[in-house]
TIROPA-608026 format. One record per atom (N, C-alpha, C): residue in three letters; residue number from 1; x, y, z. Coordinates in steps of 0.2 Angstrom, whole numbers. Example, Ala and Ser with C-alpha at 12.3 -4.5 7.8 and 13.67 -1.06 7.14 Angstrom:
+-----+-----+-------+-------+-------+
:   r :   k :  east : north :    up :
+-----+-----+-------+-------+-------+
: ALA :   1 :    66 :   -28 :    39 :
: ALA :   1 :    62 :   -22 :    39 :
: ALA :   1 :    66 :   -16 :    39 :
: SER :   2 :    64 :   -11 :    35 :
: SER :   2 :    68 :    -5 :    36 :
: SER :   2 :    64 :     0 :    39 :
+-----+-----+-------+-------+-------+
//
This chain:
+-----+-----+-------+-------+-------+
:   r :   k :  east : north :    up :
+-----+-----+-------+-------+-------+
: UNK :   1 :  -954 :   191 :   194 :
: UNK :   1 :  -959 :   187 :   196 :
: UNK :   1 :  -966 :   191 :   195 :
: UNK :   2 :  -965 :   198 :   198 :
: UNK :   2 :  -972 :   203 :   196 :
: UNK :   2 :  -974 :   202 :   188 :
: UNK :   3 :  -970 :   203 :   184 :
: UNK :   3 :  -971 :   203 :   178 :
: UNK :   3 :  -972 :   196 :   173 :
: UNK :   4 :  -973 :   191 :   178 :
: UNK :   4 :  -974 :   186 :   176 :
: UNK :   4 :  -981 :   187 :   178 :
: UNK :   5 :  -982 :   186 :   182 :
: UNK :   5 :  -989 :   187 :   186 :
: UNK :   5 :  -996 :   192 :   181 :
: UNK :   6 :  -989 :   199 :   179 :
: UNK :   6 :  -995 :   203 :   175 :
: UNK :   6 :  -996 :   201 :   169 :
: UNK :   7 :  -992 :   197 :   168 :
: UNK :   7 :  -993 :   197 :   160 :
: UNK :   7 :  -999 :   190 :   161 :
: UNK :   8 :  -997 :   184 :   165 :
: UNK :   8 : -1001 :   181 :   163 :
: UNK :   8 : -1008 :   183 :   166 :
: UNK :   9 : -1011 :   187 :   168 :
: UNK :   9 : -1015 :   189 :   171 :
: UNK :   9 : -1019 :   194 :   165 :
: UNK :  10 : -1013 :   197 :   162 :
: UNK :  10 : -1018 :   200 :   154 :
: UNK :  10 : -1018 :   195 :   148 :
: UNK :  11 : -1015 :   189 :   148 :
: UNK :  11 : -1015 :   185 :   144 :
: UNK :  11 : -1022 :   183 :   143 :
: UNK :  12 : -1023 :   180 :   152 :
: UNK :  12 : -1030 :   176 :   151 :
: UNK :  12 : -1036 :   183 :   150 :
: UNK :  13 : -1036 :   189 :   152 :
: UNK :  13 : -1039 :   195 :   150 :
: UNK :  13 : -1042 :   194 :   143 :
: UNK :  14 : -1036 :   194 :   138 :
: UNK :  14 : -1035 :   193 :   132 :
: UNK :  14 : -1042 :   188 :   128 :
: UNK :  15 : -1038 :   181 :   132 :
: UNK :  15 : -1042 :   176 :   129 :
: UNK :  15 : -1047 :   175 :   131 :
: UNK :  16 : -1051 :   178 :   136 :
: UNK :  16 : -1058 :   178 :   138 :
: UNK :  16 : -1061 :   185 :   132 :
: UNK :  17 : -1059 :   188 :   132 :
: UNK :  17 : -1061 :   195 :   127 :
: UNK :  17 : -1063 :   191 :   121 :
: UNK :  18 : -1056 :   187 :   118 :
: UNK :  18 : -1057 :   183 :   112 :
: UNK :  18 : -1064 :   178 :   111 :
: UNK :  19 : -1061 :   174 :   116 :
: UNK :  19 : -1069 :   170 :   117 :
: UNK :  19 : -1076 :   172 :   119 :
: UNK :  20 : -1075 :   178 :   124 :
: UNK :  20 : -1082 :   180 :   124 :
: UNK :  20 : -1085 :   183 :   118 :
: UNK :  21 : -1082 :   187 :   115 :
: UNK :  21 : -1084 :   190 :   107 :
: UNK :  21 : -1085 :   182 :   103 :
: UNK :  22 : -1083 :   178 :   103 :
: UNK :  22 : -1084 :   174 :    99 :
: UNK :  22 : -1090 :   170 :   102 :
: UNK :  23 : -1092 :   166 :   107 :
: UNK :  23 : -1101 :   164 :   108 :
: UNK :  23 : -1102 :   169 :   106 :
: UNK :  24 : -1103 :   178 :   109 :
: UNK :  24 : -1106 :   181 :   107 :
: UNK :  24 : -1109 :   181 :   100 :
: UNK :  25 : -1106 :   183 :    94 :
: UNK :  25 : -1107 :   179 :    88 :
: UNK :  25 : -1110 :   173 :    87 :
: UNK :  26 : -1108 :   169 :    90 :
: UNK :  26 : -1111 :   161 :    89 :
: UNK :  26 : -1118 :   163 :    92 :
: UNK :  27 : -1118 :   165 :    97 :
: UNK :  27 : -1125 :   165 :    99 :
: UNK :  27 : -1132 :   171 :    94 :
: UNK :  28 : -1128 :   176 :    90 :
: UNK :  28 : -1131 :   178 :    86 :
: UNK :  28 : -1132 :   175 :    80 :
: UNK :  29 : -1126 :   172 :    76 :
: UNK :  29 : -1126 :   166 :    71 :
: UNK :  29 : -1132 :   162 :    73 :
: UNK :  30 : -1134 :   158 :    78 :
: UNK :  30 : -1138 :   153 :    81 :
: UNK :  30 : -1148 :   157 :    81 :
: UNK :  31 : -1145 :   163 :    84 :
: UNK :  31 : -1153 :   165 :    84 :
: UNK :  31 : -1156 :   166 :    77 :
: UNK :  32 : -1150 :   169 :    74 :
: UNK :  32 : -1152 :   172 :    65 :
: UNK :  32 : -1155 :   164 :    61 :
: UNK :  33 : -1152 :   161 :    63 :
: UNK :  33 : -1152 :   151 :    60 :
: UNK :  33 : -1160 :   151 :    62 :
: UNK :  34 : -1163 :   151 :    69 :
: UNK :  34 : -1168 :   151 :    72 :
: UNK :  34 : -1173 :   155 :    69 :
: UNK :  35 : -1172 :   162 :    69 :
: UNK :  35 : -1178 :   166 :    66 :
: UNK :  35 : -1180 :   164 :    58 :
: UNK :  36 : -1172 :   162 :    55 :
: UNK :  36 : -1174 :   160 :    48 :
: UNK :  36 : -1178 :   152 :    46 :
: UNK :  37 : -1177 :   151 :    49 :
: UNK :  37 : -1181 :   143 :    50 :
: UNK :  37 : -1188 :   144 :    53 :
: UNK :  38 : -1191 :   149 :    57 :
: UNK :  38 : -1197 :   150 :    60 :
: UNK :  38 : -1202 :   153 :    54 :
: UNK :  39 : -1196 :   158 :    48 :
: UNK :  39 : -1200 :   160 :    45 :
: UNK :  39 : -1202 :   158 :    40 :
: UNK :  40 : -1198 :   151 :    37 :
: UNK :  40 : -1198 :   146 :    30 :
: UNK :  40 : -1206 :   143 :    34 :
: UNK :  41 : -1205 :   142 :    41 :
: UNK :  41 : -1209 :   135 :    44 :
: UNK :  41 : -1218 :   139 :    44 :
: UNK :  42 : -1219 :   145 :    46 :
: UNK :  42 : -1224 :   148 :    46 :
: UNK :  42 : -1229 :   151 :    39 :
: UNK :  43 : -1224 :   151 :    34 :
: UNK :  43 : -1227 :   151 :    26 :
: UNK :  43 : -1229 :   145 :    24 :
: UNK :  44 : -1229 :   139 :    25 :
: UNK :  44 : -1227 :   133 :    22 :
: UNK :  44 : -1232 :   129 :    27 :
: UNK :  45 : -1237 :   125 :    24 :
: UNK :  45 : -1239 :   118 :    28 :
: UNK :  45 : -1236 :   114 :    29 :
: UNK :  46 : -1234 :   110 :    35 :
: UNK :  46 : -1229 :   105 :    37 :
: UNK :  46 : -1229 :   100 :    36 :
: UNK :  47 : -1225 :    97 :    30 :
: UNK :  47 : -1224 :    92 :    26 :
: UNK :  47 : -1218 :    88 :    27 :
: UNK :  48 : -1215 :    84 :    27 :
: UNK :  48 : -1206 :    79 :    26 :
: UNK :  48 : -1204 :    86 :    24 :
: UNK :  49 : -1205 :    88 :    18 :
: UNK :  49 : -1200 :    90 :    12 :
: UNK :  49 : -1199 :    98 :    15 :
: UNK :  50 : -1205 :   103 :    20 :
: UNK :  50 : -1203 :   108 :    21 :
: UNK :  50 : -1200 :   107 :    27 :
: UNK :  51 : -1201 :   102 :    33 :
: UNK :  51 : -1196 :   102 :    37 :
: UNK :  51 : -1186 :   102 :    36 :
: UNK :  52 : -1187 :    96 :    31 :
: UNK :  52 : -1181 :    97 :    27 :
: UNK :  52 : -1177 :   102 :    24 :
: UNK :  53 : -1183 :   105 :    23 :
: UNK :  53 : -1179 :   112 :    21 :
: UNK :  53 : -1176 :   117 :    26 :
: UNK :  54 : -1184 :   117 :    31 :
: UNK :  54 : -1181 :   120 :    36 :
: UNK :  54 : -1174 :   120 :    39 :
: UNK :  55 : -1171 :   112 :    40 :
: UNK :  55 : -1166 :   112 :    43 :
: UNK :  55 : -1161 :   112 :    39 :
: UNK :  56 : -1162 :   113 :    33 :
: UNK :  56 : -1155 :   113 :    29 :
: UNK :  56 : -1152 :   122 :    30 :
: UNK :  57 : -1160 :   127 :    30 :
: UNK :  57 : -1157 :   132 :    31 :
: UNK :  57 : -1157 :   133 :    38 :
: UNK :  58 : -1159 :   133 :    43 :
: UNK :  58 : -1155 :   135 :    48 :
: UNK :  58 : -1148 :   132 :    48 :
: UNK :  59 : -1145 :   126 :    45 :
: UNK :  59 : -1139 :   123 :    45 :
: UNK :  59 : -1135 :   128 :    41 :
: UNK :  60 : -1139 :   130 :    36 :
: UNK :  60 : -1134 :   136 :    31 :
: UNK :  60 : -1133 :   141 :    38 :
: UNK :  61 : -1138 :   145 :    40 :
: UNK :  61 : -1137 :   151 :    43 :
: UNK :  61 : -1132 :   151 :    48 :
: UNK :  62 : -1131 :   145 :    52 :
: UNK :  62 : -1129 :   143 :    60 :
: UNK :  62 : -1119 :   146 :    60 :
: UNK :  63 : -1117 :   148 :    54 :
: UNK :  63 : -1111 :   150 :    53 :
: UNK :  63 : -1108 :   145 :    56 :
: UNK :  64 : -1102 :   146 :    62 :
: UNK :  64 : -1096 :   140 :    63 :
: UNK :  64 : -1100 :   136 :    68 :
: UNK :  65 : -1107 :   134 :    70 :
: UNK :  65 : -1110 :   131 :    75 :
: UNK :  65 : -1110 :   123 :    70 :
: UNK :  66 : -1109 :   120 :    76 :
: UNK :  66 : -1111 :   113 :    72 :
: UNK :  66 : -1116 :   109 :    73 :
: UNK :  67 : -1120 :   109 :    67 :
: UNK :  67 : -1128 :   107 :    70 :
: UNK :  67 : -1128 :   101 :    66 :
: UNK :  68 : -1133 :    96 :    71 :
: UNK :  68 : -1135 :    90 :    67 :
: UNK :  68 : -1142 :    91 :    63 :
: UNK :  69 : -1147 :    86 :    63 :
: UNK :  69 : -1152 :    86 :    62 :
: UNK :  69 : -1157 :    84 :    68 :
: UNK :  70 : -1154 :    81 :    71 :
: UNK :  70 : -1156 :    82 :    79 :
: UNK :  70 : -1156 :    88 :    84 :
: UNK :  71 : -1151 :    91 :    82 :
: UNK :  71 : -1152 :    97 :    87 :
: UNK :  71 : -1158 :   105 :    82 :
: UNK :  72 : -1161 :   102 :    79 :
: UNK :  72 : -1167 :   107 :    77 :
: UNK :  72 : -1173 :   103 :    78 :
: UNK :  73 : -1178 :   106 :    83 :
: UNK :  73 : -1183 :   104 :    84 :
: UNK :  73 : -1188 :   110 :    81 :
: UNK :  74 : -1192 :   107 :    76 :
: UNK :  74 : -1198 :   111 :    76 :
: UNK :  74 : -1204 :   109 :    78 :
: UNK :  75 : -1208 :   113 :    80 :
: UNK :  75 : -1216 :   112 :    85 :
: UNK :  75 : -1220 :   117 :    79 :
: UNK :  76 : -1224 :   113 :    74 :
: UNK :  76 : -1229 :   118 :    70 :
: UNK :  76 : -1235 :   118 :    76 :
: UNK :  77 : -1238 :   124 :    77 :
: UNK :  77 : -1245 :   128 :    79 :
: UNK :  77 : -1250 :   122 :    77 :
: UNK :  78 : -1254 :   121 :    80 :
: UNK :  78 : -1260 :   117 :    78 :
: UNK :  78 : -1267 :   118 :    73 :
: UNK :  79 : -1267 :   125 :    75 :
: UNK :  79 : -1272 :   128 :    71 :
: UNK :  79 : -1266 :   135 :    67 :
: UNK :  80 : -1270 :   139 :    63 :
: UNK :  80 : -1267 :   144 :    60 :
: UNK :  80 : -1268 :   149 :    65 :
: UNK :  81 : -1265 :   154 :    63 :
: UNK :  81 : -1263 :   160 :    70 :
: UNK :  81 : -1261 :   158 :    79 :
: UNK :  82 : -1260 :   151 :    78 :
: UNK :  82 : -1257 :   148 :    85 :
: UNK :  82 : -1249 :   151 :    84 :
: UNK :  83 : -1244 :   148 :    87 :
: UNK :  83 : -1238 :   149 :    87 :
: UNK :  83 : -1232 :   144 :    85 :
: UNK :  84 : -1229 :   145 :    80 :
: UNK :  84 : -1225 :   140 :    77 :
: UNK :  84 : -1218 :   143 :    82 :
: UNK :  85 : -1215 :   136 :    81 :
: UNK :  85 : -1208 :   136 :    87 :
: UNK :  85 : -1200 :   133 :    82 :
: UNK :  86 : -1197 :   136 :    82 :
: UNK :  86 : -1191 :   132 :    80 :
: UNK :  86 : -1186 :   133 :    85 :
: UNK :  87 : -1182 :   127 :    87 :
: UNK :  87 : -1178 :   128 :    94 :
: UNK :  87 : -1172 :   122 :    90 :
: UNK :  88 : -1166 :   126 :    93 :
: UNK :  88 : -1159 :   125 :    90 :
: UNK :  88 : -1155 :   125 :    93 :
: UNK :  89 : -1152 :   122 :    97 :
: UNK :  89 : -1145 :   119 :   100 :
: UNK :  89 : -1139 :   117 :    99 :
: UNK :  90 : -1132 :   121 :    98 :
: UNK :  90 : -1127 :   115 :    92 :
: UNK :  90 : -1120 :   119 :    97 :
: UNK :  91 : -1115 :   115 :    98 :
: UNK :  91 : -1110 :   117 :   101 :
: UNK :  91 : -1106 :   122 :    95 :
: UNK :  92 : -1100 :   127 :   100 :
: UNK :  92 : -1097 :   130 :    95 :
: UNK :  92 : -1091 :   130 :    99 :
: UNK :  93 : -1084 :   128 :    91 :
: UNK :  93 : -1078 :   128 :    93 :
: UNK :  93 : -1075 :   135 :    98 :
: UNK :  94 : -1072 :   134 :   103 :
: UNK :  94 : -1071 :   142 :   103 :
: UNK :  94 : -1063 :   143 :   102 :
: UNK :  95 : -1058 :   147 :   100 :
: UNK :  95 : -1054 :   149 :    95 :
: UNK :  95 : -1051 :   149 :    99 :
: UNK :  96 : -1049 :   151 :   107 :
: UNK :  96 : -1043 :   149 :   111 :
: UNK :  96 : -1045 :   146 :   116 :
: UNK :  97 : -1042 :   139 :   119 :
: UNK :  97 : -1044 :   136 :   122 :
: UNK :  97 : -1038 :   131 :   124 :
: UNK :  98 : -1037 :   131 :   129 :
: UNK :  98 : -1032 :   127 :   134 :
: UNK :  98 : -1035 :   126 :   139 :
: UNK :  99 : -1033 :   120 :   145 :
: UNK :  99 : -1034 :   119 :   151 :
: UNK :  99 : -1034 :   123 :   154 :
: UNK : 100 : -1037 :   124 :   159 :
: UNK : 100 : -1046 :   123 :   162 :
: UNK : 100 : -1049 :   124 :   157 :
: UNK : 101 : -1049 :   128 :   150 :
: UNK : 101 : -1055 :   132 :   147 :
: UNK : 101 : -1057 :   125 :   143 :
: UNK : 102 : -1063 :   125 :   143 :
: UNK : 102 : -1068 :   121 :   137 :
: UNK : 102 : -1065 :   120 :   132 :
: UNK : 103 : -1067 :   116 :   127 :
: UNK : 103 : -1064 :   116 :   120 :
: UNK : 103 : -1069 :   118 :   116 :
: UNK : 104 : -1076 :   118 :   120 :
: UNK : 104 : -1082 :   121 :   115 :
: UNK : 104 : -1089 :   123 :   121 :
: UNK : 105 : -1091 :   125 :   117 :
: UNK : 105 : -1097 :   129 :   123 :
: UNK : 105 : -1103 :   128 :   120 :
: UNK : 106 : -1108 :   126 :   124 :
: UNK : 106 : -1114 :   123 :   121 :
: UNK : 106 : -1120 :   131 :   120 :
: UNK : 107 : -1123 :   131 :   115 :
: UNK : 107 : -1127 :   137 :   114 :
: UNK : 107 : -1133 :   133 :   111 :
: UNK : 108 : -1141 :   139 :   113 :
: UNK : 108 : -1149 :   135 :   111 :
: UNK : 108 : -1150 :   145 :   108 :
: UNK : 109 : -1153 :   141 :   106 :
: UNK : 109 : -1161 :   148 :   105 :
: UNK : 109 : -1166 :   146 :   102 :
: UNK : 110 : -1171 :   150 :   103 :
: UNK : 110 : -1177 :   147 :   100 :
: UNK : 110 : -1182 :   153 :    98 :
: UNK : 111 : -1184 :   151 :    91 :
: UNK : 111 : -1189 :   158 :    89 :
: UNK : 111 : -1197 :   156 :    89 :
: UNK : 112 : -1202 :   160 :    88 :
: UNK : 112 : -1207 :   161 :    88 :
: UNK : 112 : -1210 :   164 :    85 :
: UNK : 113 : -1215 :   162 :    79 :
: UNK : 113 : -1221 :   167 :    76 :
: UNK : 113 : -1226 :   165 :    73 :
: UNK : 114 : -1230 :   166 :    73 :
: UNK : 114 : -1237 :   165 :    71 :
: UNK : 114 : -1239 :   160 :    65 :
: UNK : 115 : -1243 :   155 :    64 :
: UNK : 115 : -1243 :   151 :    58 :
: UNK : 115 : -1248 :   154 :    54 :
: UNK : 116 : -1247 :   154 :    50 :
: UNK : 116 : -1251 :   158 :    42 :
: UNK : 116 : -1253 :   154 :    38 :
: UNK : 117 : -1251 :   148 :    38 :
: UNK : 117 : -1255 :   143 :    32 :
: UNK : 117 : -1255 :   138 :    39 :
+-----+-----+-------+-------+-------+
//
């Protein structure tokens, strides 16, 4: 019975190890997505066509995240040297998952930098 107990007790050890390393990444995958989309968006005056782009690269960067076109908000700066915002929200599968545990975990980030054009 003890040995039932310790094993499942390192099992679940295990699969939290596993999953937390993984948001981890996704939460990194997600910020990288985010700072690369701040950067396309702050070279570029805000037209359909550079928005578009914008979210096709963050969708490129976002690795296993699964993002719509909905969950990327951009806020272009009003004037130049204001602050441009790209914010990015997308769930990520996570690789072990059983009841009670979620079957995905929801992650945001959001970057910031100066507008230039």
């Amino acid at each position: 019975m003890k040995f039932l107990f310790k094993t499942a007790i390192i099992v679940l050890l295990v699969v939290g190890i596993i999953n937390g390393g993984w948001v981890l990444k996704g939460y990194l995958d997600l910020s990288s997505a985010a700072r690369e989309g701040v950067m396309v968006a702050v070279a570029n005056e805000e037209s359909p066509a550079v928005i578009s782009e914008i979210k096709d690269i963050v969708k490129e960067h976002a690795g296993d995240i699964n993002l719509s076109d909905e969950d990327i908000e951009i806020n272009y700066a009003p004037v130049i040297g204001g602050e441009t915002n790209v914010s990015v929200s997308g769930d990520l599968d996570l690789l072990v998952s059983f009841p009670p545990l979620p079957e995905s975990f929801r992650l945001s980030s959001k970057a910031a930098m100066r507008q230039e054009k």
